[in-house]
C-alpha positions as CSV (number, residue, x, y, z in Angstrom):
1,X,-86.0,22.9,37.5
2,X,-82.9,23.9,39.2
3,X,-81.1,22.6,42.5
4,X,-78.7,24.2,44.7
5,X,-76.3,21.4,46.4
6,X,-75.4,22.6,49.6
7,X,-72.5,21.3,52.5
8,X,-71.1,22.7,55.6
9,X,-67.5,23.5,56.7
10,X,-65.6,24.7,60.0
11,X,-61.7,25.0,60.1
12,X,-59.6,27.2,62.0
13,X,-57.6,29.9,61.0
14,X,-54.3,28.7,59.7
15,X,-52.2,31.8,61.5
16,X,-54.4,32.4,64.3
17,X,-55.8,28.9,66.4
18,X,-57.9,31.3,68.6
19,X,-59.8,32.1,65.5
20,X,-62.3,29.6,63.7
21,X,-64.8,30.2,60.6
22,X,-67.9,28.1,59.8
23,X,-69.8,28.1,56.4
24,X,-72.2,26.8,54.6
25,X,-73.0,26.5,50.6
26,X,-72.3,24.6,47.4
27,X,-73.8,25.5,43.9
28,X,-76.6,25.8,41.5
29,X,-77.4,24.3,38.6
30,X,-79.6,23.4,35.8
31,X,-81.5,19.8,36.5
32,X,-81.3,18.7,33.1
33,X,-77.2,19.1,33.5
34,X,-76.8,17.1,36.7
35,X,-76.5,13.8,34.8
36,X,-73.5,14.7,32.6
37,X,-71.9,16.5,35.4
38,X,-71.9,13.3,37.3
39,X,-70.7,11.4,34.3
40,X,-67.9,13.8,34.2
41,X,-66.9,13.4,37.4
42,X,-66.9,9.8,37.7
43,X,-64.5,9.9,34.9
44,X,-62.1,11.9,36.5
45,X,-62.2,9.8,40.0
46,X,-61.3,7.0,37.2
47,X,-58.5,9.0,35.4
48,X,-56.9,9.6,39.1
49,X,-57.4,5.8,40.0
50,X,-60.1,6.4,42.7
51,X,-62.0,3.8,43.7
52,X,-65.7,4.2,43.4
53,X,-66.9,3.3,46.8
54,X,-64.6,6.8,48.3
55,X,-66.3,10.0,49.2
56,X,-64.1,13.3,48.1
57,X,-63.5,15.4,50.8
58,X,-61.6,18.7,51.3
59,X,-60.7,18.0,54.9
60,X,-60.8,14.0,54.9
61,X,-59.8,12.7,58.1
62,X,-56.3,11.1,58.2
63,X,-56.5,7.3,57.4
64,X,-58.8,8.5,54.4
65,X,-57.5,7.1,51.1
66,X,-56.8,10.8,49.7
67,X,-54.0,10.7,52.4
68,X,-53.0,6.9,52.9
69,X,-53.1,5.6,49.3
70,X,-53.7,8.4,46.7
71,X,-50.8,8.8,43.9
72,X,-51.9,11.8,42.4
73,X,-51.7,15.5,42.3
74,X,-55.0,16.5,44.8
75,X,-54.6,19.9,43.6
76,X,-54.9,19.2,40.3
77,X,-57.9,16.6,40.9
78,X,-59.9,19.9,42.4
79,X,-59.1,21.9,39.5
80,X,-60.2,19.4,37.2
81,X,-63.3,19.0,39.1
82,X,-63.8,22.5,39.4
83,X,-63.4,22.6,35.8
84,X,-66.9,21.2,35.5
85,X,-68.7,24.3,37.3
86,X,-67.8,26.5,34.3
87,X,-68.7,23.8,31.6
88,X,-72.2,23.1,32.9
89,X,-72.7,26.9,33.9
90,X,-73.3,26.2,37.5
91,X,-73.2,29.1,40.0
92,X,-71.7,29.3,43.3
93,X,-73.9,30.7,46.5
94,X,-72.1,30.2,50.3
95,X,-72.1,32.2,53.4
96,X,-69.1,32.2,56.2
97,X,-69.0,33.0,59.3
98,X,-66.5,34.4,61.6
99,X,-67.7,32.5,64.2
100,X,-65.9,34.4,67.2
101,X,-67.1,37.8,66.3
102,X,-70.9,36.3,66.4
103,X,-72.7,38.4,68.7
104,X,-73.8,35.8,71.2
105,X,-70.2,35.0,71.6
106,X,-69.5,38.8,72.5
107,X,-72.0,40.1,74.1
108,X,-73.9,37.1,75.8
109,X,-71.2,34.7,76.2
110,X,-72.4,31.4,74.5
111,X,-71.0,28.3,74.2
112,X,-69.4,27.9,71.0
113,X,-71.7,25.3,69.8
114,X,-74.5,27.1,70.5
115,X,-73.3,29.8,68.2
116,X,-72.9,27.7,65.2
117,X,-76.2,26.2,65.7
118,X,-77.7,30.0,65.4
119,X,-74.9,30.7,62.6
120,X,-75.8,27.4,60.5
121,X,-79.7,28.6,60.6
122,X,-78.5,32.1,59.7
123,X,-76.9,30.8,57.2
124,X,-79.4,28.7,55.6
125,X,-82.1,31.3,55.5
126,X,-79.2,33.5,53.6
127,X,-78.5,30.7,51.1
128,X,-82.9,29.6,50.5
129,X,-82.9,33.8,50.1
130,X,-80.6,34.3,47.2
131,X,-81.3,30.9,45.7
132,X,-85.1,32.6,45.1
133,X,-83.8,35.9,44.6
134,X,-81.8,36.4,42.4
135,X,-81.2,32.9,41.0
136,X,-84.5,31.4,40.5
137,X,-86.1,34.8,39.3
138,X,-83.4,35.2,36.5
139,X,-83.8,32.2,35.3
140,X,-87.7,32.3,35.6
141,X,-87.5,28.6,37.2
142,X,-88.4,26.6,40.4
143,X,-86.1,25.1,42.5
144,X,-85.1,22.8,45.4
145,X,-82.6,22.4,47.8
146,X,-80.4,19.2,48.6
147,X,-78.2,19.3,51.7
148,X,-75.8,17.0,52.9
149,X,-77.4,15.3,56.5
150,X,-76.2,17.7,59.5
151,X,-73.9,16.2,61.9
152,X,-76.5,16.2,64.5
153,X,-80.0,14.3,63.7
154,X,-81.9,16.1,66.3
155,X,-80.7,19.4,65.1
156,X,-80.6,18.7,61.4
157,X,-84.6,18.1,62.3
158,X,-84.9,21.7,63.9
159,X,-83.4,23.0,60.7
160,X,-85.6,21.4,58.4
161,X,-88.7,22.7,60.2
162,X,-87.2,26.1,59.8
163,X,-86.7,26.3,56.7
164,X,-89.8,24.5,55.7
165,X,-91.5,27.7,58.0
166,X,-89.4,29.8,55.9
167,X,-90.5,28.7,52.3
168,X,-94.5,28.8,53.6
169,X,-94.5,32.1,55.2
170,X,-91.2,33.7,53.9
171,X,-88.5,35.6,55.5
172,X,-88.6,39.5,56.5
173,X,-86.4,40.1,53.7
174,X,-88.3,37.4,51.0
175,X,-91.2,35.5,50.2
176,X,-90.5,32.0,48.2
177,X,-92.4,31.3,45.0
178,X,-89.9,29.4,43.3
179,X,-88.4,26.9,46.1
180,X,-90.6,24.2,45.8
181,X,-90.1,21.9,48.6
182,X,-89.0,22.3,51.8
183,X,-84.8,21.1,51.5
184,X,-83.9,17.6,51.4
185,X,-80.8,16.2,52.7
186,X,-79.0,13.1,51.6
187,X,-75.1,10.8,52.1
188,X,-72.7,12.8,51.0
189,X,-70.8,9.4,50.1
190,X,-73.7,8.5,47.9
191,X,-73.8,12.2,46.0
192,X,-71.2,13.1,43.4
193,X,-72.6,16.4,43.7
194,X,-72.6,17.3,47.4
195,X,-68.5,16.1,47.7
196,X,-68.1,18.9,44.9
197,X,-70.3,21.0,47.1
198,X,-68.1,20.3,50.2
199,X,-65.1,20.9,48.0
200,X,-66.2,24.6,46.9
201,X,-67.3,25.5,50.3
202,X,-64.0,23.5,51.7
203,X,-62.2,26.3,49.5
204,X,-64.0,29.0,50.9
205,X,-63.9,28.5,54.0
206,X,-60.1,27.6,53.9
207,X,-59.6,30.7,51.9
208,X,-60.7,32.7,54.6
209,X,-58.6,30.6,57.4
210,X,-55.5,31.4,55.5
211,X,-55.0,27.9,54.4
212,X,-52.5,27.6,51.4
213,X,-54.0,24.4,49.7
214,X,-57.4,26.4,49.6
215,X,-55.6,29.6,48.3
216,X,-54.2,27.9,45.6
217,X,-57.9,26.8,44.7
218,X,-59.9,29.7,45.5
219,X,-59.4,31.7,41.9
220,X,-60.4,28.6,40.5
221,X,-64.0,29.3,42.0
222,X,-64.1,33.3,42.5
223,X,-65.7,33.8,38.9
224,X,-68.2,31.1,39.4
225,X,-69.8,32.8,42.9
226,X,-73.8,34.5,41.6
227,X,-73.5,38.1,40.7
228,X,-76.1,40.7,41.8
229,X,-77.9,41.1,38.5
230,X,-78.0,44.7,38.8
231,X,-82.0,44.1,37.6
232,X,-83.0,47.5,35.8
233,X,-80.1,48.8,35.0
234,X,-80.0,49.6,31.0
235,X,-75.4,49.2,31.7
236,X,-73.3,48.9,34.4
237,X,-69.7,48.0,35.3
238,X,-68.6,45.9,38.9
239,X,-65.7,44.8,40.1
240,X,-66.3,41.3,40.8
241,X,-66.2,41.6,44.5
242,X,-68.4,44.5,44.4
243,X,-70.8,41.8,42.8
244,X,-70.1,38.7,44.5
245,X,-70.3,40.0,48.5
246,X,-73.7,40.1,50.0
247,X,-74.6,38.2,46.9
248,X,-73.1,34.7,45.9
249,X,-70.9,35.0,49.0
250,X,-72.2,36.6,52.5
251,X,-70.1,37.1,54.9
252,X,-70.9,37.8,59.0
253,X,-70.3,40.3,60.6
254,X,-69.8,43.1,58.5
255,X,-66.7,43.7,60.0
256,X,-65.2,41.0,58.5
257,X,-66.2,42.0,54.3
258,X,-62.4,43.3,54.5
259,X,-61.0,40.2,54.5
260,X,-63.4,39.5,52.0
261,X,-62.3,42.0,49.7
262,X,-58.5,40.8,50.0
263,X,-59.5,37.4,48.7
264,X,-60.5,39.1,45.4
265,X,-57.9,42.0,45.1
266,X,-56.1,39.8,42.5
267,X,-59.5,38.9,40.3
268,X,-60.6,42.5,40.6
269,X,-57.3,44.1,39.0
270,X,-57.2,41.3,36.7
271,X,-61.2,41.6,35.6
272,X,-64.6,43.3,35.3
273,X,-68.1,42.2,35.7
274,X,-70.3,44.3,32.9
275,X,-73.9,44.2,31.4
276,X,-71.8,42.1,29.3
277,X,-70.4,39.2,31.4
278,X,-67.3,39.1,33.0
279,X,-64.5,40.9,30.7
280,X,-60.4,41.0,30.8
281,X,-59.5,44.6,32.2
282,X,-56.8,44.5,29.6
283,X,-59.1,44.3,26.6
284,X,-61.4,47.3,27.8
């Protein structure tokens, strides 16, 4: 079995406070991994004097211990944790988007919170979507979702019902055979592995609202997003972005891909993805 550990995020742009970005995602992973990955990371709360009864958080709030009592480098507490993505071969799937170019926004006038309602649900059909197709296929497995709880009970309910709709009768784009359950949700203070969830899509989101601490962090997951599989093909070369968007990372409307594709301009002159893996342009 596999599980995809999902979390939601909404931050502002950093240069731009008219502008605001909303996502939704985490990573997938092998069940049989999940217990030495949370070993792993209780170790490293422990190395960074963390007490166990504190929830990570990529945007705690300001009398959180990260910012009242912590001693340690944060940045380098993410990449350590981040480390553990590559070493238990988990795969990153999230979608963003930019919430003021939604369409109900511009042409219907909604209120912004009805927009990220219809953005979340967009979002999750995306992320059940690729979690069957491509992931789940490739790795000829079933799967199930765990979500941290919504902010809003009531709405966290609707969700559920629509996705559970979607895994029965499918999407127009897919039909599930490989999502077994309709998605649970859980605490995110009780799950080691939806704070690592709200850290990656914390990172993502922050990448794309221009914020320097998730900058910093964001090659330390662009690797890690799924990769179309290019099914069929006997070779093929990629650059990673050209494999990553509209795959492990969707992003709405399409006029915002472009910023997009600046977030990897470094990782694509720096690498290739191949019917080999992901190689070093420099040793082609």
């Amino acid at each position: 079995m596999r599980f995809l550990f999902v979390d939601d995020s909404r931050q502002k742009d950093q240069k731009n406070e008219n502008k605001e970005y909303l996502g939704y995602g985490g990573f997938c992973i092998d069940a049989i991994k999940v217990k030495s990955l949370s070993t792993d990371f209780y170790v490293i709360r422990e190395k960074y004097n963390i007490p166990g009864n504190i929830e990570l958080k990529w945007s705690p709030d300001k009398d959180h211990f990260l910012n009242k009592k912590f001693k340690g480098n944060r940045e380098e507490l993410f990449k350590e944790i981040l480390l553990l993505l590559s070493k238990y071969d988990a795969n990153i799937l999230c979608t963003v988007h930019d919430i003021n170019e939604c369409h109900g926004i511009k042409l219907y006038n909604w209120e912004i919170n009805k927009a990220i309602l219809w953005a979340t649900k967009e979002q999750f059909k995306y992320l059940v979507e690729r979690f069957e197709k491509p992931y789940l296929e490739e790795n000829n497995d079933i799967g199930l979702i765990i979500a941290d709880h919504y902010s809003n009970r009531k709405e966290e309910s609707n969700l559920i019902k629509q996705s559970k709709f979607y895994i029965n009768h499918g999407t127009e784009y897919q039909k599930f055979n490989k999502v077994c359950l309709t998605p649970l949700t859980t605490s995110s203070k009780d799950s080691p592995f939806i704070q690592i969830a709200d850290l990656i899509i914390g990172i993502t989101v922050g990448s794309f609202a221009n914020s320097i601490y998730a900058l910093r962090l964001f090659n330390d997951i662009s690797l890690l997003f799924l990769k179309n599989p290019h099914k069929g093909s006997i070779g093929f070369g990629s650059t990673i972005s050209g494999s990553v968007l509209g795959f492990g990372l969707k992003i709405f409307p399409r006029s915002f891909v472009k910023r997009g594709m600046e977030l990897f301009e470094q990782i694509d002159k720096k690498y290739i993805y191949t019917d080999k893996g992901i190689e070093d342009r420099e040793r082609k």
